[in-house]
C-alpha positions as CSV (number, residue, x, y, z in Angstrom):
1,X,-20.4,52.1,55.2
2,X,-17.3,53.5,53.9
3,X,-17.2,55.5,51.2
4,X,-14.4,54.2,49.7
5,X,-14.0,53.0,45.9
6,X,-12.7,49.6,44.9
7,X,-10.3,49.1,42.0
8,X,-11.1,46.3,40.3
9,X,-8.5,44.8,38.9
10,X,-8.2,43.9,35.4
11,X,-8.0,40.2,34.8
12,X,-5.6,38.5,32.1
13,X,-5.9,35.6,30.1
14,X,-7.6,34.8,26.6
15,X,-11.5,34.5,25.3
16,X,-12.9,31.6,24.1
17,X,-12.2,33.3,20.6
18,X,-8.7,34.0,20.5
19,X,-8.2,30.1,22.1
20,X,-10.3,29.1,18.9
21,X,-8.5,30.9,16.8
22,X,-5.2,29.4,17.7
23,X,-6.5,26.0,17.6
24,X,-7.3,26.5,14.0
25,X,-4.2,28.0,13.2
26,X,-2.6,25.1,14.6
27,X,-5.0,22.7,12.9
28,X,-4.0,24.2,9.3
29,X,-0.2,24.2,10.1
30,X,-0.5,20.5,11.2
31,X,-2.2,19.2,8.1
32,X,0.3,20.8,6.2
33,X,3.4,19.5,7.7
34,X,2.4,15.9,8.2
35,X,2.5,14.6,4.6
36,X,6.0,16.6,4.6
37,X,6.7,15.3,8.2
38,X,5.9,11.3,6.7
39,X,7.7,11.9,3.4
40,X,11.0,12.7,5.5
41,X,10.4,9.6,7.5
42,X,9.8,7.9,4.2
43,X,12.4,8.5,2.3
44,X,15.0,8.7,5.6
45,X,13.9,4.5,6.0
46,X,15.0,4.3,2.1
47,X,18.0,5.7,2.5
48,X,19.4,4.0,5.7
49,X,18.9,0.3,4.2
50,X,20.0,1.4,0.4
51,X,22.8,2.1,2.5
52,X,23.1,-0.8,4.5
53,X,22.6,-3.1,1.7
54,X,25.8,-0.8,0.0
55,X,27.8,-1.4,3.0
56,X,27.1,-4.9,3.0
57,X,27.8,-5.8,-1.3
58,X,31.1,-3.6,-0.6
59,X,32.0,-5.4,2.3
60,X,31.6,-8.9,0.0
61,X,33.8,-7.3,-2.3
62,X,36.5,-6.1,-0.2
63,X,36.3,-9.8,1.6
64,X,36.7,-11.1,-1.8
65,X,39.9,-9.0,-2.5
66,X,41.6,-9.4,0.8
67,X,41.3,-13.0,1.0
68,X,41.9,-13.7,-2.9
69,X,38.8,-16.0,-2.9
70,X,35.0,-16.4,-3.2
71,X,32.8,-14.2,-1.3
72,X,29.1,-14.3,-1.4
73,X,25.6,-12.0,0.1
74,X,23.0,-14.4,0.3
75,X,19.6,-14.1,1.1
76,X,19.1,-15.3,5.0
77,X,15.7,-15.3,6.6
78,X,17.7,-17.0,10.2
79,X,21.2,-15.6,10.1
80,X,22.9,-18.6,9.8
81,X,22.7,-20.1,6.3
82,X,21.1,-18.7,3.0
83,X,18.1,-18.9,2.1
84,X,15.3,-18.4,-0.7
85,X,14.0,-15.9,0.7
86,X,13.3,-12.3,-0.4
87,X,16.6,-10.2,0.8
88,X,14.2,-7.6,2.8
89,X,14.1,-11.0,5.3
90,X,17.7,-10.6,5.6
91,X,21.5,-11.2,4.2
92,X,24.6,-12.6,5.3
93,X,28.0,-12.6,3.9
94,X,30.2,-15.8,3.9
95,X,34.3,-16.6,2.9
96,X,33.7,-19.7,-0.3
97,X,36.6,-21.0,1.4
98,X,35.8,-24.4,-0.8
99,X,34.7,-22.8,-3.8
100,X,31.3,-24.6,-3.8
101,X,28.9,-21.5,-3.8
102,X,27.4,-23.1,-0.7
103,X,27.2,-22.1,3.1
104,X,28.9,-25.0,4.4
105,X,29.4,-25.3,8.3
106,X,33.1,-24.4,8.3
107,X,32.9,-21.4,6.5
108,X,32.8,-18.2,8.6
109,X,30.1,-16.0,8.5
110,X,31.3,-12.7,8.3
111,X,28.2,-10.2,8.7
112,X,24.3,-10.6,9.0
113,X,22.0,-8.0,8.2
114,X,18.1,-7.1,7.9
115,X,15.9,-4.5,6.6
116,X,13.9,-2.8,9.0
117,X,10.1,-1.6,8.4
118,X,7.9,-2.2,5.6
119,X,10.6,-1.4,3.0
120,X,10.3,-4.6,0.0
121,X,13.6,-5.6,-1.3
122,X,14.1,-7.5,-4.6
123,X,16.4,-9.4,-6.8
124,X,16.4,-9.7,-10.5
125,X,17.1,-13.0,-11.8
126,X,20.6,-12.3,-11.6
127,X,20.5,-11.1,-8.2
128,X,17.6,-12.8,-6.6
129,X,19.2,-14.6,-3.7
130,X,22.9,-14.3,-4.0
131,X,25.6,-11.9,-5.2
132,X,29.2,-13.8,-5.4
133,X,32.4,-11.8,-6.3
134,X,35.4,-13.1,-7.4
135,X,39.0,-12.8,-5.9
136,X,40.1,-9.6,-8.1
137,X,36.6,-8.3,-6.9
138,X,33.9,-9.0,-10.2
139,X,30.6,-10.4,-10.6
140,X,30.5,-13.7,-11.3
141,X,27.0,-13.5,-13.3
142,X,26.1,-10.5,-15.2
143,X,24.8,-6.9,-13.9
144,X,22.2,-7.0,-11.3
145,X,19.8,-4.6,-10.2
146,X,18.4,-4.9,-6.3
147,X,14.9,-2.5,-6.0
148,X,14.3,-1.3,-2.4
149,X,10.8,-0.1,-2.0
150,X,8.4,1.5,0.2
151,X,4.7,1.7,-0.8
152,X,3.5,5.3,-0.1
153,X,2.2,7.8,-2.0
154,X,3.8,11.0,0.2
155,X,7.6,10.0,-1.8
156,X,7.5,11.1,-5.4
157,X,10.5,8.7,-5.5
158,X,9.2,5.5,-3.3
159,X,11.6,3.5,-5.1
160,X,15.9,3.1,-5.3
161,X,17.8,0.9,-7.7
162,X,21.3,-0.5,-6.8
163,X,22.8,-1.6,-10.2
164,X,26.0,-3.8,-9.6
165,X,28.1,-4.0,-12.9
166,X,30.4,-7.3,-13.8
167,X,33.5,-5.5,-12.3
168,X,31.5,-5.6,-9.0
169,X,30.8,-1.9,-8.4
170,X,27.1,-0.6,-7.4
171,X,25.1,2.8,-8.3
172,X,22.3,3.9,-6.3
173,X,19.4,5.1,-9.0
174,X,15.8,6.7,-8.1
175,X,12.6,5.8,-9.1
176,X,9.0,6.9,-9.0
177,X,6.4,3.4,-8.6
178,X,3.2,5.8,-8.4
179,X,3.5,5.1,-4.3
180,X,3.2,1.2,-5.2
181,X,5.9,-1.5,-5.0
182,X,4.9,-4.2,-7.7
């Protein structure tokens, strides 16, 4: 037998406790920054399609001003002719070449649009299915208001108004709906 001693060498790593520790730690962080993490998803998906829907109304009314003629957003569930549908199914924007406030089959379609996710758009009754501006660029009803909506309770402000006035232009307003969209 030898007489020598053996150096045992210390091993690394972590207990049981300090790997339970950190789990916890991790599981309070995470609770806290989901609802934060969902209400920046939340209110990122309002944003984006108020702001498509704002493209697409000044867009109509710039088509309406070049061309010194009708030019309508309508309500389209297909893409290819209005509808009477709710506008988070989807829009288009058409040239009245005819001045009929139809979609007739030689009229050019100039842009088609969609909401994406669960967001609800609405019309008033002004509003509800078409928005048609005239050649120097007005309404030709009265102010409309268009509610996007999203049905959570992590957004204080789950709703957005876009207000149109006669001479055509839109504001962008928030609103709190308790987390429901009537």
């Amino acid at each position: 037998m030898s007489n020598k001693i053996k150096h045992i060498k210390p091993q690394h790593g972590y207990t049981l406790l300090e790997l339970m520790i950190t789990i916890a730690i991790s599981a309070i962080l995470l609770s806290i920054a989901i609802p934060s993490f969902q209400a920046l998803i939340a209110s990122s998906q309002l944003t984006t399609q108020t702001n498509n829907l704002l493209t697409a109304l000044s867009l109509a009314r710039t088509q309406a001003i070049k061309n010194n003629i009708r030019a309508t957003l309508c309500t389209s569930n297909n893409g290819t002719n209005c509808t009477q549908t709710p506008w988070h199914d989807g829009w288009l924007i058409y040239i009245d070449s005819n001045q009929n406030n139809l979609l007739d089959p030689s009229e050019a379609i100039t842009t088609v649009g969609q909401a994406t996710g669960d967001l609800q758009i609405s019309g008033n009754t002004n509003v509800a299915n078409r928005i048609s501006y005239r050649a120097d660029g007005s309404l030709f009803t009265l102010v409309g208001t268009i509610r996007l909506c999203k049905a959570t309770t992590a957004l204080q402000e789950n709703a957005r108004n876009i207000i149109i006035n006669h001479f055509g232009r839109a504001r962008v307003t928030r609103q709190n709906l308790n987390g429901t969209c009537p």
